[in-house]
C-alpha positions in Angstrom: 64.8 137.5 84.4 64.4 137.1 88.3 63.7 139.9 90.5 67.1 141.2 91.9 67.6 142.5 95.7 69.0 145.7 95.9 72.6 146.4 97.0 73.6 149.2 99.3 76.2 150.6 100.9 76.7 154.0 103.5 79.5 156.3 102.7 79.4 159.6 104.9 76.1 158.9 106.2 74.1 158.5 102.6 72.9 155.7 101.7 74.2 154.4 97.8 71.6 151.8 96.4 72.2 149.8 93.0 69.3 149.4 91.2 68.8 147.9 87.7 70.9 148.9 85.0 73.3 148.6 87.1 72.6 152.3 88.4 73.1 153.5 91.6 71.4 156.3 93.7 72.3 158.5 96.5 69.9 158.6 99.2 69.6 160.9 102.4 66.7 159.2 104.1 64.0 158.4 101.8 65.2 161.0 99.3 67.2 161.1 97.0 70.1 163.4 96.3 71.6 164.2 92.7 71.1 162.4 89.3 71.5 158.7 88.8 75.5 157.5 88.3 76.6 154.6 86.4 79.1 153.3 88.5 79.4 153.1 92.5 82.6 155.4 92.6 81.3 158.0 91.1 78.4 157.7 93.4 80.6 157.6 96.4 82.9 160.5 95.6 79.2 163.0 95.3 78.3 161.5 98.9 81.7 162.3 99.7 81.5 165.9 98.2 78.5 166.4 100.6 78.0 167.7 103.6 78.0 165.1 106.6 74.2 163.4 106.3 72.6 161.6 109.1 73.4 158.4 110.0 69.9 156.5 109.5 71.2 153.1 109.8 69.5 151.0 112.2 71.7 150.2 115.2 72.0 146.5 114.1 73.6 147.0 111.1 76.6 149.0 112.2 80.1 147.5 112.8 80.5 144.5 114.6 83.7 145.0 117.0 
């Protein structure tokens, strides 16, 4: 088994990272927020459910218009 890059994805301004498993994680900055969820949905709806986080994307990886 190879090493596998993680995926992520922002939803309102948390940061949702699949790790092995698959797993995924909520992160506001470098910490994380709530238990682990076993699918992405679930993930998004608690980042959803939360208040408004900061946006710590760097400014190249925003939309492209």
């Amino acid at each position: 088994m190879g090493w596998k890059t993680p995926k992520f994805e922002y939803v309102n301004g948390y940061k949702i990272v699949e790790i092995d498993g698959p797993t995924f994680q909520v992160y506001e900055g470098s910490n994380q927020v709530g238990d682990d969820f076993p699918y992405s949905g679930e993930a998004a709806a608690f980042a959803n459910s939360l208040s408004k986080g900061g946006d710590t994307r760097p400014a190249n990886l925003g939309p492209r218009f």
